[in-house]
Wavefront OBJ file of the C-alpha trace (Angstrom):
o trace
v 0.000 0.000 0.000
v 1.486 3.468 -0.814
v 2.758 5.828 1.901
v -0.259 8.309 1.697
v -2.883 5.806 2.059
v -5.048 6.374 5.379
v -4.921 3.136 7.374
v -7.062 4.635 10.457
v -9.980 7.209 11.434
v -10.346 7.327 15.283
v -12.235 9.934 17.057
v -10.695 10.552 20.651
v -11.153 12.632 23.548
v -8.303 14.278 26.450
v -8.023 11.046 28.508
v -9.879 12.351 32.213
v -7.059 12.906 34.142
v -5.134 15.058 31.613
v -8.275 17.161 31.134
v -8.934 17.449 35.120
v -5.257 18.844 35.762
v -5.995 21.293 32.849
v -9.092 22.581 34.113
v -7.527 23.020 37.905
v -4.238 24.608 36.476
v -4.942 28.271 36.837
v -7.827 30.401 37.119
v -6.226 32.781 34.297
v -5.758 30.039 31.688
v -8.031 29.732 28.655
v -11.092 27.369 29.301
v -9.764 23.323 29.319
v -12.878 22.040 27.534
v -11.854 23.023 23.909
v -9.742 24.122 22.373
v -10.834 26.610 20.161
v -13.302 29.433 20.312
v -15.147 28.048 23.429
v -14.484 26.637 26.723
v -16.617 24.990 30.211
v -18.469 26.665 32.329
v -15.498 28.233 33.829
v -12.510 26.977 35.649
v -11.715 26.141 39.549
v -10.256 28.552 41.662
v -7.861 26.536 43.904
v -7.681 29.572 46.954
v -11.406 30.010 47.468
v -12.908 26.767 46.364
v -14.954 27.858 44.087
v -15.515 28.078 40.498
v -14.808 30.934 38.439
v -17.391 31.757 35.429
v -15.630 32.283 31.683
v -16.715 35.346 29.804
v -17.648 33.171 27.428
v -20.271 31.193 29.207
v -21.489 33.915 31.049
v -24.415 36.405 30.352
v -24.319 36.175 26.945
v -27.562 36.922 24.648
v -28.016 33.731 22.749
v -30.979 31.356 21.568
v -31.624 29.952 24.945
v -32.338 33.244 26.879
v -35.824 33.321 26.196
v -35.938 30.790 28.672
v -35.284 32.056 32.405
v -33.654 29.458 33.485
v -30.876 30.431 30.958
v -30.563 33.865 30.691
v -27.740 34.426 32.954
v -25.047 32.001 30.982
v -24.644 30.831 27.629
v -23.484 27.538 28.355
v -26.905 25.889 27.260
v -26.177 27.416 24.219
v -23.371 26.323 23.294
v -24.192 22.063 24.354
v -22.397 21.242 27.449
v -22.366 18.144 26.617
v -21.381 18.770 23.598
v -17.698 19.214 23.978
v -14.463 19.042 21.973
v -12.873 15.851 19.895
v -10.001 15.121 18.290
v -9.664 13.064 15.038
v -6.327 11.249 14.535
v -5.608 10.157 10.826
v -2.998 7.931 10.364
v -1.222 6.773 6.837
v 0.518 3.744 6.193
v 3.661 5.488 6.279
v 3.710 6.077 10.198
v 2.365 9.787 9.556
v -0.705 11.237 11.761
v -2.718 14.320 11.029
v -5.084 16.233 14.100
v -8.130 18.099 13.910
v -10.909 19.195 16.158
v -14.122 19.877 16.402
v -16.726 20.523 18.545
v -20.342 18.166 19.243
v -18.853 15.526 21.590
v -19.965 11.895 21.492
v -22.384 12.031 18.865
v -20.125 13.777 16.331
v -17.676 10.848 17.580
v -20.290 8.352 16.683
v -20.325 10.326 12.907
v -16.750 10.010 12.551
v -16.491 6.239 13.735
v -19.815 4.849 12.336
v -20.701 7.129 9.454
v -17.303 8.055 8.024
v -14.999 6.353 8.642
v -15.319 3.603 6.171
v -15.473 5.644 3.491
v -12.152 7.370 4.271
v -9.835 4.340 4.980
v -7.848 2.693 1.757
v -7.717 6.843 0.428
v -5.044 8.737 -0.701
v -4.499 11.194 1.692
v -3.781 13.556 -1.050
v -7.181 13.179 -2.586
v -9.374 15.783 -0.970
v -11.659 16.421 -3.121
v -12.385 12.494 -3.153
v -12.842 12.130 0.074
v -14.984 14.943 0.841
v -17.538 13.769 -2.204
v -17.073 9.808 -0.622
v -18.390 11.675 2.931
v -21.203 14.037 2.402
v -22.921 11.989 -0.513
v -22.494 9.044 1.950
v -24.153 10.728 4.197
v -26.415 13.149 1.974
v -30.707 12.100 3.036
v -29.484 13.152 6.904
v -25.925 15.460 7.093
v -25.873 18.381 5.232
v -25.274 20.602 8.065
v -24.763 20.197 12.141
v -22.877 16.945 13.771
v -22.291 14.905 10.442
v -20.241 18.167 9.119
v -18.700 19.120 11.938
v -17.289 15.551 11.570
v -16.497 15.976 7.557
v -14.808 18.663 8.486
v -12.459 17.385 11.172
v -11.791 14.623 9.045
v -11.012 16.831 6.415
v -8.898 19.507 8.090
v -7.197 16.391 9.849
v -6.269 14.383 6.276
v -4.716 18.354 5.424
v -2.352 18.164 8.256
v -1.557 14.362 7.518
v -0.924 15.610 3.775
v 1.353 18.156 5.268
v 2.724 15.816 7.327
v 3.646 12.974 4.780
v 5.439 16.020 2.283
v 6.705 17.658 5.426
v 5.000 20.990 4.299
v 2.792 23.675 6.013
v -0.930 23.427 4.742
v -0.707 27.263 3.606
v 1.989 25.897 1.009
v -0.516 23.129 -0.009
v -3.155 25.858 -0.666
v -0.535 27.632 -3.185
v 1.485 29.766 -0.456
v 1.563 32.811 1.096
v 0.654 35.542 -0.122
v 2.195 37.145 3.456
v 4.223 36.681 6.152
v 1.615 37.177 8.393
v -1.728 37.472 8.925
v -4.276 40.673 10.724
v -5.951 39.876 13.400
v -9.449 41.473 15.432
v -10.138 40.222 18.853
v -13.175 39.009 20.663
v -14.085 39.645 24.341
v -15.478 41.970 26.834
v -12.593 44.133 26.820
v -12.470 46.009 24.066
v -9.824 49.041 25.168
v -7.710 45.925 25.938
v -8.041 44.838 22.040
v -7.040 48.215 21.142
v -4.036 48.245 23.873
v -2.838 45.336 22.751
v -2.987 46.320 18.749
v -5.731 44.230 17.223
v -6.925 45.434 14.252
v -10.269 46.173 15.511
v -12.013 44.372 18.765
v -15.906 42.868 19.225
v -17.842 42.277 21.883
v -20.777 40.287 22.799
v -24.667 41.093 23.326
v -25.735 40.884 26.946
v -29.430 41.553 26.809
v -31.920 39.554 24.770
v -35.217 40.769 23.371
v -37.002 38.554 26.113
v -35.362 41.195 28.330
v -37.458 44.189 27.496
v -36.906 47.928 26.339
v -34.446 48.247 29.272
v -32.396 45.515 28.041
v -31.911 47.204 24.415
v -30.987 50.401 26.265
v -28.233 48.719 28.668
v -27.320 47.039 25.054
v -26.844 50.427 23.684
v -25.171 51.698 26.557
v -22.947 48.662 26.803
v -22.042 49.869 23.233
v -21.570 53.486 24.350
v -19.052 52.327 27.250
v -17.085 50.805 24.339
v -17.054 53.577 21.969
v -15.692 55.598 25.074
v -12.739 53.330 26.192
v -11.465 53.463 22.857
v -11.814 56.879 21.596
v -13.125 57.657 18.042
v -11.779 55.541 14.920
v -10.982 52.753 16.118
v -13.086 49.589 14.733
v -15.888 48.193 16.920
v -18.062 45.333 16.096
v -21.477 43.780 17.865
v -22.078 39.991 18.303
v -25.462 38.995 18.945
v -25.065 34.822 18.767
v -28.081 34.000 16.707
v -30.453 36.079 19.716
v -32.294 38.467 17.519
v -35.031 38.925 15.167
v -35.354 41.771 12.568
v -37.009 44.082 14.427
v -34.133 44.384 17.420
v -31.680 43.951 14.897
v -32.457 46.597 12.712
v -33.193 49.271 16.292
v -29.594 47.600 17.757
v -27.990 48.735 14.288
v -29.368 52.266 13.615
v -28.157 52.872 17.565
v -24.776 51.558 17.543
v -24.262 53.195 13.698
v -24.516 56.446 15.412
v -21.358 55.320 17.518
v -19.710 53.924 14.384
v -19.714 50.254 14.703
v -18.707 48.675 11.728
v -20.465 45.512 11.755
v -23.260 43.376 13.698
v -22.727 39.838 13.672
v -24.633 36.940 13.468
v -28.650 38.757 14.820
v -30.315 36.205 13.427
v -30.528 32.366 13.152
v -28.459 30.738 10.159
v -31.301 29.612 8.432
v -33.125 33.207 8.108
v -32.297 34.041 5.163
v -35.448 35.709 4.045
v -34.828 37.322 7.138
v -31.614 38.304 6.708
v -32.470 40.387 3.565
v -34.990 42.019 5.167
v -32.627 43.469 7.839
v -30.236 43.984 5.431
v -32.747 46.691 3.730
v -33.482 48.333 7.022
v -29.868 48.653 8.106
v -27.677 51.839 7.686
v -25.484 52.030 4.525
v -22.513 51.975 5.785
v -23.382 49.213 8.759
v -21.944 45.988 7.850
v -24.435 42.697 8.253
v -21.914 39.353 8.948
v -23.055 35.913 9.564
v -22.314 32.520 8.541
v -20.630 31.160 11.741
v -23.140 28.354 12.078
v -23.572 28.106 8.408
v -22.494 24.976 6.880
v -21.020 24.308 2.926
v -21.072 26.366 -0.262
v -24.433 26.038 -0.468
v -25.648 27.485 2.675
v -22.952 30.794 1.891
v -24.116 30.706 -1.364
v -28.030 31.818 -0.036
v -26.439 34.165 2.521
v -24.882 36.122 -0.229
v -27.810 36.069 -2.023
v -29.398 37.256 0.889
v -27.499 40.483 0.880
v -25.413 39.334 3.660
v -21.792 41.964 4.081
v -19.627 39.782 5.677
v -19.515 35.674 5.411
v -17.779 34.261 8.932
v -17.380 30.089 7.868
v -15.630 28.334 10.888
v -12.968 25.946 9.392
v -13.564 23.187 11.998
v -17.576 23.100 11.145
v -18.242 24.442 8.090
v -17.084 21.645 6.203
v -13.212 21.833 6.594
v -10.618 23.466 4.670
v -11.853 21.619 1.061
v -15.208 23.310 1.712
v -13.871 26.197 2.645
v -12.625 27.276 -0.529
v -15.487 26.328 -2.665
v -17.065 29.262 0.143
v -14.356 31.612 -0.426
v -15.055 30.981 -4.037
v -18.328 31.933 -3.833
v -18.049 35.004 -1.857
v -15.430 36.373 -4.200
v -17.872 35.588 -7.237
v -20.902 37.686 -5.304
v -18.410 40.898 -4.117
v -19.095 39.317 -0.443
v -16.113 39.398 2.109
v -15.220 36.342 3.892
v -13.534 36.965 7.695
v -13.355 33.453 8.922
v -14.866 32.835 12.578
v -12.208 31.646 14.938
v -9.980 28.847 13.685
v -7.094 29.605 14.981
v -4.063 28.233 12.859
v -6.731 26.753 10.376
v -8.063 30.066 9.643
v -4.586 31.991 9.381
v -2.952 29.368 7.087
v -6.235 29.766 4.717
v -6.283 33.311 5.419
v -2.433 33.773 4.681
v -3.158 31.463 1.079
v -5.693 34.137 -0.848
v -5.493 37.172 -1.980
v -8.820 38.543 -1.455
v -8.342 38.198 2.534
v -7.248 40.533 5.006
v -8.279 40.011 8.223
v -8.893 37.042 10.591
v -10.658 36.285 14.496
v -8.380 35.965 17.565
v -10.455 35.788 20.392
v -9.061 36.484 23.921
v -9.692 33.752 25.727
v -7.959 34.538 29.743
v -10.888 34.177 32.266
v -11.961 37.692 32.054
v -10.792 38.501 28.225
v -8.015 40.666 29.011
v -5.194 38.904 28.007
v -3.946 36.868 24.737
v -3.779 33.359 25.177
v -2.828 30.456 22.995
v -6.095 29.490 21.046
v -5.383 25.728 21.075
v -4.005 25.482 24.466
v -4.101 23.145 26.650
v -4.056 20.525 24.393
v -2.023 21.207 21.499
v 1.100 23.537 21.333
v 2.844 25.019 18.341
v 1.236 28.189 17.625
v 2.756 31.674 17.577
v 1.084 34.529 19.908
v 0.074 37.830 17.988
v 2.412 40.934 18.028
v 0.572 43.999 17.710
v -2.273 42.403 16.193
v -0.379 40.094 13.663
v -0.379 36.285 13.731
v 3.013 34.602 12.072
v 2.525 31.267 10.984
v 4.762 28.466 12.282
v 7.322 26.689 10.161
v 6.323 23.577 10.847
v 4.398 20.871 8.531
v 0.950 20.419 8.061
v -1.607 23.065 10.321
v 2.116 23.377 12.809
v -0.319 21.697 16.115
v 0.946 18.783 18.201
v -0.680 17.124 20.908
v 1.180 19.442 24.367
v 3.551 16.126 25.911
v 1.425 15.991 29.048
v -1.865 15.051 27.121
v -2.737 11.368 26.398
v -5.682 11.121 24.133
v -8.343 8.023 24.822
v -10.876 6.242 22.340
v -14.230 9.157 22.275
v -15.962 6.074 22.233
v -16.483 2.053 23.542
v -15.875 -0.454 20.755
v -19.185 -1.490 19.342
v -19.955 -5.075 18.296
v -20.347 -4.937 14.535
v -19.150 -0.827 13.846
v -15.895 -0.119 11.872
v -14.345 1.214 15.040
l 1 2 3 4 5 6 7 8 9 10 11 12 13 14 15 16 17 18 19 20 21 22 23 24 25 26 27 28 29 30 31 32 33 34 35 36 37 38 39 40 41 42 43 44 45 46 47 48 49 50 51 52 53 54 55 56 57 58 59 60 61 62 63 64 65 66 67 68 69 70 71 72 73 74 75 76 77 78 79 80 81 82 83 84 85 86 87 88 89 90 91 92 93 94 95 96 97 98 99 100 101 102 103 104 105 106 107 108 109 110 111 112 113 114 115 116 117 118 119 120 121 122 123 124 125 126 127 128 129 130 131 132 133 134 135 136 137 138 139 140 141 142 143 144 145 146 147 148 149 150 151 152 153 154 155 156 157 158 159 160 161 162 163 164 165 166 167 168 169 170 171 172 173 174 175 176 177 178 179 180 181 182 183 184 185 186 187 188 189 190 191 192 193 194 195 196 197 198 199 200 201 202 203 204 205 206 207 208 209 210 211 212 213 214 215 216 217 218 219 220 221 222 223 224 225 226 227 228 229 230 231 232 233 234 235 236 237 238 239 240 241 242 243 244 245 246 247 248 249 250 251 252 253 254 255 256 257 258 259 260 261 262 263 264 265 266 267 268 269 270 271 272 273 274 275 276 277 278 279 280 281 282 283 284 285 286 287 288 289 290 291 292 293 294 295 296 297 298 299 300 301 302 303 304 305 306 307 308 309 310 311 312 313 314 315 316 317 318 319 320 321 322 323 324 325 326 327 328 329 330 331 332 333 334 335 336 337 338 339 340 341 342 343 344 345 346 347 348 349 350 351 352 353 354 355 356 357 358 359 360 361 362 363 364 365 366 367 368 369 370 371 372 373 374 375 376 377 378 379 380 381 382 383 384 385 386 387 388 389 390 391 392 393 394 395 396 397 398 399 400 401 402 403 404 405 406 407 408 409 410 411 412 413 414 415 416 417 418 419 420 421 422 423
């Protein structure tokens, strides 16, 4: 069998004891869970005994609020249960490529069940292949949520095994770089700290849902003021709502914060909207920005949000359908006059990023307990990524996405063996 063929698929999970000594570390490292764009409930604080909420779980605007039970933290919204997984890849030659995504044990079950098969005995050079072999396998039931969220850590993991086996970095396999480095805004609660710090511009989440009332749009607005202030004029501010609004509070929340020059709201309504979506986009101030597409999943789904009048497309590299489906989306977008600013990433974004012309600017969220500090994205369990310097991200020099597993971690089967399954 040649070197590049794939030999395994395994879905795995941060064996328990590596992932409790993460989580008790520090209170000021990033959240343990996952390791990109969204961590647990928050972390223990070893001198009080208590646990510390992340910014990220905490009171967020999100789908969930209109129930009271949520309102005060987004962790319903964002599953859980649903936590992070790794997919190892491994070639005949020896070689192993790493991705992750998020969805837990039932995106586990995709991978090992529904996948799998249909990636083993394949070149891992054949990416276009593969991908086809995966979503028509899986066509009547996964063109969007769990089943691509595991295409597309298959498929971002067979790019780093391709890098891997030719000992180059993906960004070369995409054509190379068009520069050194890439731009980088940041996401937290702290924007003057984004602008300290030399992002490129800095967002910040929604607190108050509609279900909240007239006085939650005006602590909204006001929350937006505060902002506006800390950083003086000129300096790029941007609104994330997490799929919370409908047009009506969309539309109000964008004439208000246009007056404090915002450039963009992001993400108002759910994914599927799209009549929706057009709607706002006529009722929203010329030079306000609409972006969306975080929870958006394939070509197809972009295609209808540029249709839809949508400003800014956000595809996340590690749900969206991986990095093959990622530039059939960038595609698109170029072909409608529709920027694409990934969502999060991390190094998957920024080699992409880095490979095309068209793009300028990628996420970096800051993800210290209280979002005022840069952390490693991927940390704790990979290392290899470089920190950005006054808002710039260098790539590593290092093959395939430049991740490898951190030598304390130890990585278990996501799931039992089943009688009968291809695990």
């Amino acid at each position: 069998m040649p070197a590049d063929r794939i030999t395994s698929v395994r879905a795995m999970v941060v064996s328990e004891a590596t992932a409790t000594t993460a989580a008790t570390s520090t209170v000021t490292d990033p959240p343990g869970e996952q390791p990109i764009g969204a961590g647990p409930a928050g972390v223990e604080d070893p001198d009080r005994g208590a646990v510390l909420e992340h910014w990220i779980t905490g009171k967020i605007a999100h789908p969930m609020s209109r129930y009271a039970e949520f309102r005060q933290h987004r962790s319903p919204g964002i599953a859980p249960n649903g936590g992070e997984i790794i997919v190892v890849v491994e070639s005949e030659s020896g070689q192993v490529g790493i991705a992750s995504t998020a969805g837990g044990r039932a995106v586990a079950a995709v991978v090992d069940d529904l996948l799998a098969g249909y990636v083993i005995g394949e070149s891992a050079f054949a990416h276009e292949r593969i991908w086809d072999r995966m979503t028509s396998a899986t066509l009547r039931f996964g063109r969007a949520g769990l089943v691509m969220h595991g295409v597309s850590a298959i498929d971002n993991a067979i790019w780093d095994l391709h890098g891997q086996i030719q000992q180059r970095p993906v960004v070369e396999l995409l054509g190379g770089s068009v520069d050194d480095a890439v731009e980088v805004y940041t996401t937290g609660p702290r924007p003057d700290i984004g602008k300290a710090l030399g992002f490129a511009a800095a967002k910040l989440p929604l607190t108050w849902a509609p279900c909240e009332g007239e006085e939650g749009f005006v602590r909204n607005v006001e929350t937006a003021r505060e902002a506006r202030a800390a950083v003086g004029e000129g300096f790029p501010l941007l609104y994330d709502c997490w799929m919370s609004l409908d047009v009506d509070y969309a539309a109000r929340l964008a004439d208000a914060v246009d007056e404090l020059g915002f450039t963009w709201i992001e993400e108002p309504l759910q994914p599927h909207d799209y009549a929706g979506h057009r709607r706002l986009r006529d009722r929203m101030p010329a030079r306000m920005q609409l972006a969306t597409g975080e929870h958006e999943y394939t070509a197809a789904g972009f295609r209808r949000l540029c249709e839809a009048g949508v400003d800014v497309v956000q595809p996340d590299p590690a749900w969206c359908g991986g990095m093959t489906e990622l530039i059939r989306i960038a595609a698109v977008a170029e072909a409608q006059g529709v920027r694409l600013v990934p969502h999060a990433g991390g190094l998957l974004s920024y080699h992409f990023v880095a490979s095309r012309p068209e793009l300028q600017l990628a996420e970096y969220p800051l993800l210290s307990l209280d979002g005022d500090a840069v952390r490693p994205q991927h940390t704790p369990w990979f290392v290899g990524e470089n920190l950005p310097v006054d808002g710039w991200v260098t790539l590593p020099n290092a093959p395939g996405f430049g991740l490898v597993l951190a030598d304390d971690v130890q990585l278990e089967p996501a799931l039992p063996a089943l009688a009968g399954s291809r695990r």
